[in-house]
C-alpha positions in Angstrom: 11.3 -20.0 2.0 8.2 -20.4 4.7 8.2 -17.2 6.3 6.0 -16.9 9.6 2.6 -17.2 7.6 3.2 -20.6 6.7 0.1 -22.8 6.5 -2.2 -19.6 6.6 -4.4 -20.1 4.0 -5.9 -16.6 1.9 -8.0 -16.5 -0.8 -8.4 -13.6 -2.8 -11.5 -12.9 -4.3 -11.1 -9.4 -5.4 -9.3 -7.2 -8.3 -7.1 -4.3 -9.6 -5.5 -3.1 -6.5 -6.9 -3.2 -3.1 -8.0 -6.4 -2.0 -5.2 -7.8 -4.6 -2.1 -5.7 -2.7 -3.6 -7.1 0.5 -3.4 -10.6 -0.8 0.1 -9.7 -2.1 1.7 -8.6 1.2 0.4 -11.8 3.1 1.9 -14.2 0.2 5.3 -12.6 0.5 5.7 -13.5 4.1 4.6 -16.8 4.0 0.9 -17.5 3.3 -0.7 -19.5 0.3 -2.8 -17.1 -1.2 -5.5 -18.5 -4.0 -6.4 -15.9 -6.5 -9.9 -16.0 -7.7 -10.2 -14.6 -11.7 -12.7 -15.0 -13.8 -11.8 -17.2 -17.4 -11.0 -15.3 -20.3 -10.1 -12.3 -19.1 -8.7 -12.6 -15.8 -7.9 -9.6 -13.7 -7.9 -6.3 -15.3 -5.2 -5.3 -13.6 -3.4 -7.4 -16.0 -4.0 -4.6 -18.8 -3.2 -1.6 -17.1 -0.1 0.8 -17.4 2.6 -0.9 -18.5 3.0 -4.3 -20.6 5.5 -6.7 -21.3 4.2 -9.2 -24.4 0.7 -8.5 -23.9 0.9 -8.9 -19.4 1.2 -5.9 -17.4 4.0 -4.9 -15.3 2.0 -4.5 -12.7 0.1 -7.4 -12.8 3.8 -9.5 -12.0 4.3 -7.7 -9.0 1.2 -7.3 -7.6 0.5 -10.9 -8.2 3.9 -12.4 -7.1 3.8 -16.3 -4.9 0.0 -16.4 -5.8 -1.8 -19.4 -7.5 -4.4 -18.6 -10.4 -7.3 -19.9 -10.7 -9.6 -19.1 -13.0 -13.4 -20.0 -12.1 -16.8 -18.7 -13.3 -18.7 -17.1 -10.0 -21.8 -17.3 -11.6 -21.9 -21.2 -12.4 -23.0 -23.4 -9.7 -20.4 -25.5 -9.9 -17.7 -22.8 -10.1 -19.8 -21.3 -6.8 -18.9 -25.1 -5.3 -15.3 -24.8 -6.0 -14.9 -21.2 -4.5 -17.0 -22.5 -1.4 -14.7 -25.9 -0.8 -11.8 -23.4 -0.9 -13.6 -20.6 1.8 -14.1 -23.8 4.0 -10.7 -24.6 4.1 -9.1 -21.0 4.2 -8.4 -18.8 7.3 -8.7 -15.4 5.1 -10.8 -14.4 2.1 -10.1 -11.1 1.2 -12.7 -8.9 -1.4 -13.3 -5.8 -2.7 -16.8 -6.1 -3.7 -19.5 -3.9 -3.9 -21.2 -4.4 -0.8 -23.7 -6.6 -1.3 -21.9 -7.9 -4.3 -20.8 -11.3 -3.2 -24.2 -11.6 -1.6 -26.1 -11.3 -4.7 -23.5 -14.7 -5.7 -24.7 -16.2 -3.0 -20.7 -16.2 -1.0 -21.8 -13.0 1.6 -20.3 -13.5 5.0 -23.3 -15.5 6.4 -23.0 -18.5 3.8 -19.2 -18.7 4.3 -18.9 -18.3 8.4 -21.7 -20.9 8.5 -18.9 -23.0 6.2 -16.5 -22.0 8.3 -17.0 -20.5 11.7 -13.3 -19.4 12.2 -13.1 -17.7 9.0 -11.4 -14.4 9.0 -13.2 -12.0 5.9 -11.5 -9.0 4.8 -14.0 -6.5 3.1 -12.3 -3.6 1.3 -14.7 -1.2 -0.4 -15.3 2.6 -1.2 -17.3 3.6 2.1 -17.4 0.3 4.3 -20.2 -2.2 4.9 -22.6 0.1 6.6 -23.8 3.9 6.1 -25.8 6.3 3.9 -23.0 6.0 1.2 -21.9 2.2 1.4 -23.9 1.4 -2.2 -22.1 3.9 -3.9 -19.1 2.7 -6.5 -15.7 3.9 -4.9 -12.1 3.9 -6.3 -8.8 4.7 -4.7 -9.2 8.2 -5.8 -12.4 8.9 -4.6 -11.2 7.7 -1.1 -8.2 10.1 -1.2 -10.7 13.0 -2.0 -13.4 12.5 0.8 -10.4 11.3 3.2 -8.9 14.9 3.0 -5.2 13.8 1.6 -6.2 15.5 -1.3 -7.4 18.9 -0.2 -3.5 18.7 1.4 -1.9 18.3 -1.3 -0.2 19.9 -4.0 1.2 23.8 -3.7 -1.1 26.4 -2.3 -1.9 28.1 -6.1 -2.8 24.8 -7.5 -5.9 22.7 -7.8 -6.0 19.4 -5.0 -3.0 16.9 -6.4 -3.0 13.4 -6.7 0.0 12.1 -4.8 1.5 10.3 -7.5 0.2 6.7 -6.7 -2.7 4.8 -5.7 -2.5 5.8 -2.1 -6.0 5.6 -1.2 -5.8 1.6 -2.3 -2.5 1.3 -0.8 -3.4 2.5 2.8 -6.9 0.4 2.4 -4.9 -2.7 1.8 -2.3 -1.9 4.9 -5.3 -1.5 7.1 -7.0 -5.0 5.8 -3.9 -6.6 6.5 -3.7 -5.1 10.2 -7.1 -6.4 10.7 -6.9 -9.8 9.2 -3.7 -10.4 11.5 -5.1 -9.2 14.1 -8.7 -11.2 13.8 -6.0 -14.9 13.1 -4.0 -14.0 16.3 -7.7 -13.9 18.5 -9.1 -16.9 16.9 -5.3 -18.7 17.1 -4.7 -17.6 20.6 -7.9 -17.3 22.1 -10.3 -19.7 20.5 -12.0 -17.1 19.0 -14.5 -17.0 15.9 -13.6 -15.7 12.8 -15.0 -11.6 11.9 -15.5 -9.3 9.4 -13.1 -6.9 9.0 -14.7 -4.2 7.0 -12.1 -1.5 5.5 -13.4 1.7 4.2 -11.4 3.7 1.0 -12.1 6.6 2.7 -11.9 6.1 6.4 -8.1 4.5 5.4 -7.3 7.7 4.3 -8.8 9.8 7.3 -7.1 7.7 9.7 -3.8 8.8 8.6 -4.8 12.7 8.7 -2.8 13.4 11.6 -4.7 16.1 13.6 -6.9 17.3 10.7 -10.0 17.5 13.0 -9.5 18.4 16.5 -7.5 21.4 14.9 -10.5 22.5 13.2 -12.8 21.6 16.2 -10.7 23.2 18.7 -9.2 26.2 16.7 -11.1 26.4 13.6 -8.0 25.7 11.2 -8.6 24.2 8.0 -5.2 22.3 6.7 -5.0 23.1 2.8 -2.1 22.9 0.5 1.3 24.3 1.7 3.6 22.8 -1.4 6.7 21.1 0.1 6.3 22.9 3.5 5.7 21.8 6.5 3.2 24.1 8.7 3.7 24.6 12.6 7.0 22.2 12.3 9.8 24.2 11.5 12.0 24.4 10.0 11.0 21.4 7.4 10.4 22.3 3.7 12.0 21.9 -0.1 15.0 24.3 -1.0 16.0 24.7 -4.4 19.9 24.3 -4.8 22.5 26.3 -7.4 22.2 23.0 -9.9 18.6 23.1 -10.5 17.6 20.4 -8.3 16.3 20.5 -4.5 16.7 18.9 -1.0 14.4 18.3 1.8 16.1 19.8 4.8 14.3 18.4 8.6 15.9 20.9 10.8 13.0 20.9 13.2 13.7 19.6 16.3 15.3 22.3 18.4 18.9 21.1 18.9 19.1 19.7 15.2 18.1 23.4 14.4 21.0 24.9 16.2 23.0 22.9 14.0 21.7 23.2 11.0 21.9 27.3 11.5 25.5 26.9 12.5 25.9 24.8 9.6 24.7 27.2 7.3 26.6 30.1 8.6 24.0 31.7 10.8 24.9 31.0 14.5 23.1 34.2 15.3 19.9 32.3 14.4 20.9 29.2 16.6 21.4 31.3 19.4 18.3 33.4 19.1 15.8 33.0 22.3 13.2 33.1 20.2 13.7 30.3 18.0 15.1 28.4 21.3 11.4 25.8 20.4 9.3 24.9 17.8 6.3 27.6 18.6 8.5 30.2 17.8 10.5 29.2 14.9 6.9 28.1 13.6 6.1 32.0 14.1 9.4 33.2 11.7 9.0 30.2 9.2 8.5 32.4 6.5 12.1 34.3 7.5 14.0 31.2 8.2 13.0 29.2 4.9 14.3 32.4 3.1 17.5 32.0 5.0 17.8 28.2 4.4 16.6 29.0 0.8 19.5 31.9 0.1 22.0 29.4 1.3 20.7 26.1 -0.5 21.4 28.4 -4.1 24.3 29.2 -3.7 25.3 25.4 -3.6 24.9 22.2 -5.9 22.8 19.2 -4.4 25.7 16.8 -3.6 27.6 19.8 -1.6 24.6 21.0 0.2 23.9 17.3 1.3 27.4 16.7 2.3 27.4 19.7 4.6 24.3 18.9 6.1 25.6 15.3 6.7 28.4 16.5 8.5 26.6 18.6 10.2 24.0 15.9 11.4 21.2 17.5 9.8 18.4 15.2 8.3 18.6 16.1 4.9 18.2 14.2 1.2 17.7 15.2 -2.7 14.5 14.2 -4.2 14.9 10.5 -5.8 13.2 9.7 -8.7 12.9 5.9 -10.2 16.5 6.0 -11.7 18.0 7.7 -8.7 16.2 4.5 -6.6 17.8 2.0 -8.6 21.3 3.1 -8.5 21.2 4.1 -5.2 23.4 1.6 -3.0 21.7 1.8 0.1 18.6 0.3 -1.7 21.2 -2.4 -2.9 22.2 -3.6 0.2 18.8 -3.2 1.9 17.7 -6.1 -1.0 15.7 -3.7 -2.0 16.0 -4.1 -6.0 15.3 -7.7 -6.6 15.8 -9.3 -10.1 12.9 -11.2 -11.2 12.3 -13.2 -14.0 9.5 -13.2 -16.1 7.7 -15.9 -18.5 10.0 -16.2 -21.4 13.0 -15.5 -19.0 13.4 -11.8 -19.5 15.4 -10.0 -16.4 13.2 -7.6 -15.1 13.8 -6.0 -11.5 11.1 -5.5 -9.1 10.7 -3.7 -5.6 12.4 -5.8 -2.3 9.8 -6.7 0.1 8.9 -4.7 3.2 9.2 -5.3 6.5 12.4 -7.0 7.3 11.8 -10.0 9.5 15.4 -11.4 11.0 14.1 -14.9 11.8 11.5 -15.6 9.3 11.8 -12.8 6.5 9.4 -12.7 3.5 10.6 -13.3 0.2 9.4 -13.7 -3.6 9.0 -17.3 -5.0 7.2 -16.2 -8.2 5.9 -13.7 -10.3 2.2 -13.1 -10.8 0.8 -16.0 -12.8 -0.4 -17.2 -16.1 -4.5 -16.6 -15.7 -5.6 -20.3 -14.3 -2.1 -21.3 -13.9 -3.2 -23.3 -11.0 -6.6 -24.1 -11.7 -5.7 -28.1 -12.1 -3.6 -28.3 -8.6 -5.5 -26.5 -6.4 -8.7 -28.2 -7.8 -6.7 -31.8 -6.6 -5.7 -30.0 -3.3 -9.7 -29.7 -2.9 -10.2 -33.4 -3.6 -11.4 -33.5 -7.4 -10.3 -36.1 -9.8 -9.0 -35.7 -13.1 -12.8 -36.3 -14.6 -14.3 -34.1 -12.7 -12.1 -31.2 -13.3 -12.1 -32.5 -17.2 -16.3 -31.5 -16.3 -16.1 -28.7 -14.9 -13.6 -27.4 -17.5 -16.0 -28.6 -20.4 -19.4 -26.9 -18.9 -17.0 -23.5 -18.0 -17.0 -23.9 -14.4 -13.5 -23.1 -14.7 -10.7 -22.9 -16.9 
């Protein structure tokens, strides 16, 4: 496998999730991606949630086709090694405080100076400028000043947490966005390299749909509506006679007139005024009830197979097992086996997006900590002694 970021060259300078899924996404398709981690202890993320003999879970995906290296930032010779590899790389990615890798003496002016075409991804809390950039920021902090969280849950709860890390998750889409976008100007244009400085927060926000000029314009504050979908209707959760629930979509307007014939209410489809959106939106309370009545009355399997006929978007709510089994996922190479270090069979998520001429693909899991330390340390030009030094004074390890 070479995939089209072949000969990119990232390194990763970061931990836990952000920076580290960024890192990820470009190794999959293609690019040799360096982890930074300091000796000992490595990244933390190799403790949390979930472990297998001491590693977590976690770790072995979201450190899959990387190299290890472990190397103390705060010896000078260790600062050397991470410098000879920013002078050869095309994308450091980091999620640092700012002013963090500044204080090591790595900040962006040191390594464009090393390398003017350097492309520097900078993933923190609140971005590399404002009142708030010094302030410590997590994932979950992003999705509560980004507004995702004041949107979800059900109207009579407290704010929810979605259910994953998707203020991290959206932060590390949006560094990858801007690191491809910053190699295609200085590939195609002759360009310098940039900072491309991604905010926890402003990740979230920028996926908020029309959050703000509704409230400019109209004063509306989105809040919590449960598995509803406001002003787009029909679209919500029904419960079904089995005790489980679809999602029905009926809301485009000729995909509604089927779904009411569907459901045994061709009045409703032929009603003027639920002809649009705007006016089924002004009966959603009504219409749900009818969609609801009819939804318990059959199991989850039977209402989807009507629906299906009927051409209605419509699906049960997957958990992890249903995900697994499901065959669609199969033939999607969606489930991957994996094997881990002592050659247990473990499955792990496909990879995403699906490229027909150079697709990505998964050459290893994440890494023994420093698992690389000795080849990339040749790749940089260092001789057996000198790594044999540096390894004796702690440099690396």
């Amino acid at each position: 496998m070479s995939g089209p970021l072949a000969g990119i060259r990232v390194l990763e300078l970061g931990n836990l999730i952000a920076a580290p899924f960024a890192a990820r996404l470009l190794a999959e398709f293609g690019a040799d991606v360096v982890k930074v981690e300091t000796p000992g202890s490595g990244d933390p993320l190799r403790k949390w949630r979930k472990l297998h003999e001491g590693t977590s879970l976690w770790w072995y995906l979201q450190s899959r086709n990387k190299k290890s290296i472990a190397v103390d930032l705060k010896a000078p010779d260790g600062l050397a090694v991470v410098k000879a590899l920013a002078a050869s790389a095309d994308v450091v990615i980091e999620n640092f405080r700012p002013g963090g890798l500044e204080k090591l003496g790595l900040g962006w002016d040191v390594l464009s100076e090393l390398n003017p075409s350097l492309t520097m991804v900078r993933i923190s809390g609140y971005g590399q400028t404002g009142p708030y950039r010094d302030r410590p920021g997590f994932g979950a902090i992003g999705e509560a000043m980004g507004g995702i969280r004041y949107t979800t849950g059900s109207p009579d709860s407290p704010p929810a947490r979605v259910g994953i890390s998707i203020g991290d998750t959206l932060a590390s889409l949006h560094g990858v966005i801007g690191a491809l976008m910053s190699l295609l100007h200085v590939k195609t244009q002759g360009g310098r390299g940039q900072v491309v400085d991604v905010s926890l927060v402003e990740s979230v926000f920028n996926v908020m749909e029309s959050l703000v000029p509704e409230y400019d314009l109209l004063g509306e504050v989105r809040t919590r509506t449960g598995g509803a979908l406001p002003g787009i209707t029909p679209s919500n959760t029904y419960p079904t006679r089995d005790g489980g629930y679809v999602v029905i979509a009926g809301n485009s307007d000729p995909i509604f007139r089927r779904l009411m014939t569907a459901i045994g209410r061709p009045d409703l489809a032929e009603d003027p005024a639920l002809r649009s959106n705007d006016g089924r939106s002004a009966q959603a309370a009504m219409l749900d009830a009818v969609i609801a009545e009819w939804s318990r009355g059959r199991a989850v399997e039977e209402a989807l197979a009507i629906l299906e006929a009927a051409e209605v978007p419509a699906g049960r709510i997957y958990s992890v097992a249903d995900i697994v089994a499901d065959p669609h996922y199969a033939a999607r190479e969606m489930i991957l086996p994996t094997e881990l270090p002592g050659g247990t069979q473990v499955k792990m998520p496909g990879i995403v997006p699906k490229l027909s001429g150079t697709p990505g693909g998964v050459r290893w899991s994440g890494p023994a900590l420093g698992a690389h330390t000795d080849a990339v340390l040749a790749g940089l030009g260092y001789d057996a002694d000198a790594v044999a030094r540096l390894r004796k004074s702690g440099a690396v390890a």
